[in-house]
C-alpha positions in Angstrom: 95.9 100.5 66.0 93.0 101.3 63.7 89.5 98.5 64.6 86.8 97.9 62.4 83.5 100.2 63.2 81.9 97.1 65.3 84.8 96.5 67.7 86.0 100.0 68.5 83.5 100.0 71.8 85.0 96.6 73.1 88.6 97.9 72.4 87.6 101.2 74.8 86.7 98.5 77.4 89.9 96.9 77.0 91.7 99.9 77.6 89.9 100.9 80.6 90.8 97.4 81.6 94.4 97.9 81.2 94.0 100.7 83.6 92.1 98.9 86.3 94.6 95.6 86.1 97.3 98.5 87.2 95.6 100.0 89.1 94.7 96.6 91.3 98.2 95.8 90.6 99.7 98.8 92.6 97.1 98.7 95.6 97.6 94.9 96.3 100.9 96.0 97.8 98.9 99.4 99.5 97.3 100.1 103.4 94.1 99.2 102.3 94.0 96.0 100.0 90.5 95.4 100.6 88.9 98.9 99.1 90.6 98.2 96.3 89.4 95.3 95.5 85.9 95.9 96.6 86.4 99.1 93.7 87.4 96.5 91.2 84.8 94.0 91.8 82.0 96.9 91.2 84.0 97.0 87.9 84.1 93.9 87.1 79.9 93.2 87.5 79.3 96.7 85.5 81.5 96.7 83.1 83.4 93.7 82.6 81.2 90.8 83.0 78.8 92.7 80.1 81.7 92.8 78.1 82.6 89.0 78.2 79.3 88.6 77.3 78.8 90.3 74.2 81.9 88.4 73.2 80.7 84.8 73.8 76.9 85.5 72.5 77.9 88.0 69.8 81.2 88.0 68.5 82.6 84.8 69.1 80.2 83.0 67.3 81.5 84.8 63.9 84.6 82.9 63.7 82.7 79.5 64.0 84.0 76.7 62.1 87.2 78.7 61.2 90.1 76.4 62.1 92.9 79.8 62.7 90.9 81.4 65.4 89.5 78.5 67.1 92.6 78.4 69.2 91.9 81.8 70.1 88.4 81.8 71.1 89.1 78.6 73.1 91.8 80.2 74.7 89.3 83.7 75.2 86.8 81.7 76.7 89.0 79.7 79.1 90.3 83.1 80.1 86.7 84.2 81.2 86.1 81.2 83.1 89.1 81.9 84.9 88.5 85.5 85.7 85.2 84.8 86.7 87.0 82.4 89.4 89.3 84.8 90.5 87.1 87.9 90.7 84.6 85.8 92.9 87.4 85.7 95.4 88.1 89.4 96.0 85.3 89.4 99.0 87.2 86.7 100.8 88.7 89.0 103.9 92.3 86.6 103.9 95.9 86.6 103.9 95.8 85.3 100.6 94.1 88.6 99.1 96.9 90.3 98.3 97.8 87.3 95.7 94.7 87.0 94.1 94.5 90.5 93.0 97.6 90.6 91.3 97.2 87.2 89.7 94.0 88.8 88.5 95.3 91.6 87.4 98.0 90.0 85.6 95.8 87.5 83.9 93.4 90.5 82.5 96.2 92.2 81.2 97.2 89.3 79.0 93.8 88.6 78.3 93.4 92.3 76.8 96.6 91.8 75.3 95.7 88.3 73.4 92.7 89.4 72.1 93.8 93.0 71.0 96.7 91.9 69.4 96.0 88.1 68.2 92.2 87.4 67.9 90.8 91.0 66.9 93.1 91.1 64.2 92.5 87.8 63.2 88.5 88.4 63.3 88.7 91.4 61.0 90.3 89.5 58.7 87.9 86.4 58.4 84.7 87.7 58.9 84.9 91.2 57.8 81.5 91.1 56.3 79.7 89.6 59.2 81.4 92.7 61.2 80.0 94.9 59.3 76.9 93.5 60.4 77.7 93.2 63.8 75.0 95.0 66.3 77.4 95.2 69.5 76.7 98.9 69.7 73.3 99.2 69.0 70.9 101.2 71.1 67.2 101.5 71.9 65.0 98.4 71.7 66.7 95.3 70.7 64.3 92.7 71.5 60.4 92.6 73.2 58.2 89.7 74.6 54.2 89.9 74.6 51.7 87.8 75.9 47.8 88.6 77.0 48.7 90.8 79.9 52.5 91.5 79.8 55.0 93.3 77.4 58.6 92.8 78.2 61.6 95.4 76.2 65.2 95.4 76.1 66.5 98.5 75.6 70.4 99.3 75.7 71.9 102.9 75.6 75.7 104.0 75.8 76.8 106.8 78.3 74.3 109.4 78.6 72.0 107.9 76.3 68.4 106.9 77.2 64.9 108.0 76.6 64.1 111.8 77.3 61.5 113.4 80.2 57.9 111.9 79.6 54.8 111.1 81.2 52.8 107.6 80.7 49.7 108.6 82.3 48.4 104.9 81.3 50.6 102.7 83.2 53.1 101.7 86.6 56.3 100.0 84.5 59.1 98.1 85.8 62.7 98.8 85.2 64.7 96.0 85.8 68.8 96.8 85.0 70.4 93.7 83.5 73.8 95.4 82.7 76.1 98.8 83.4 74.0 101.4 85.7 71.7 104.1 85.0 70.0 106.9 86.6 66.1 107.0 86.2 64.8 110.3 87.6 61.3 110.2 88.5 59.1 114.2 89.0 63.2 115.4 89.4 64.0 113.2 91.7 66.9 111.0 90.4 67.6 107.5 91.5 71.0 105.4 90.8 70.2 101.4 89.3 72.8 99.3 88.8 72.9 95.4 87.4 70.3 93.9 89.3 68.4 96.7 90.8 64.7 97.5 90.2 62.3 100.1 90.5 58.6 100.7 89.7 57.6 103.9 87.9 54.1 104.8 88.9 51.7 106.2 86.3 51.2 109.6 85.5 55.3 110.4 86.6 57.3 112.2 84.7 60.8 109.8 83.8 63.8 110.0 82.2 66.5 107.5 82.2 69.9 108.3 81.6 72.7 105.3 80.7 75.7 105.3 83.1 79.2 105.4 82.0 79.2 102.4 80.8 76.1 102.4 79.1 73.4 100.2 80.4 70.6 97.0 79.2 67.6 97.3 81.3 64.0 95.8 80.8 60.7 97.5 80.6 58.0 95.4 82.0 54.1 96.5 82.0 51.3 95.5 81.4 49.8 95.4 77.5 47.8 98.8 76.8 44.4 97.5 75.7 43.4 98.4 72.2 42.8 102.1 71.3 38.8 103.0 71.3 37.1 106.1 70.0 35.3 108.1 72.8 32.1 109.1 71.8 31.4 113.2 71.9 29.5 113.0 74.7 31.9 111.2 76.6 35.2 113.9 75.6 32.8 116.8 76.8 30.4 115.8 79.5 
């Protein structure tokens, strides 16, 4: 099924959430219950719960005031809500485990289903042009915060994107992951983030960060570079 240009990255996350549903599926009825659903809830944080919300803060809000896909997005939305529940409940060690991962597995699969064959449709349909204007997939900066004595980025890069080796010999930054994972490799040393992990690159390092599979958001926090100034002569060549 052909998708409009904006939506063809949340259609690959459906599909790879097609595959995990089965995959939680089958191992609900395996030895080891438990890893599995530990695997899928690592899934669900990186990848799906970024997902649901590009829908609600970005996509969604295209169809507003259109009375056909209201249903829809209500029914989208309510799905969310729901798998949020259930997906909280895979780190409860019970009898009752088993159940829960196929009633969440069988809820994401017609979650996919809905909105790839009902609501996508419907969206491309109704708000073509605001698709085309759609920034889903957009990388590098989308968004800073200043004050005096801070500057705060969001960046976002797909798989394997990110900015290349460099040195900021001026300033210690923060990298703060808000979605996916990434690897940030410090003087060829690489370290692993994912959502909610941190780490403080010291000045004068040489970085690289790298965007996981799944891509990845991430801040960049420092503090504000004070205003370039000419150095006298004397003072480049004592």
């Amino acid at each position: 099924m052909k998708r409009h240009p904006a939506l063809v990255h949340l259609s690959h996350d459906h599909h790879h959430a097609l595959a995990e549903a089965r995959r939680l599926r089958r191992a609900a009825a395996g030895s080891d219950p438990g890893a599995a659903a530990a695997a899928f809830a690592t899934f669900f944080a990186d990848v799906t719960l970024p997902h649901f919300r590009e829908e609600e803060e970005s996509l969604f809000p295209l169809a507003a005031g259109n009375e056909e896909a209201r249903p829809g997005v209500v029914q989208a939305l309510l799905d969310h809500q729901q798998l949020h529940a259930l997906a909280a409940r895979l780190d409860e060690a019970t009898p009752d485990l088993p159940a829960t991962m196929v009633e969440l597995a069988d809820l994401l699969e017609r979650h996919v289903r809905r909105e790839e064959q009902e609501l996508f449709p419907l969206l491309e349909q109704i708000a073509a042009d605001a698709l085309d204007r759609f920034d889903g997939g957009a990388e590098g900066p989308l968004w800073g915060l200043a004050s005096d004595d801070l500057n705060a980025t969001l960046l976002a890069w797909t798989d394997g994107g990110g900015p290349g080796a460099h040195v900021n010999d001026e300033l210690d930054v923060l990298v703060f992951i808000v979605d996916g994972s990434a690897t940030v490799t410090i003087d060829g040393e690489p370290t692993e983030l994912r959502r909610g992990e941190a780490l403080i690159v010291g000045k004068g390092r040489r970085r690289s960060i790298s965007a996981g599979t799944h891509g990845v958001r991430y801040l960049s926090v420092h503090r504000r570079r004070p205003p370039l100034q000419i150095r006298s002569r004397a003072a480049r060549n004592p």
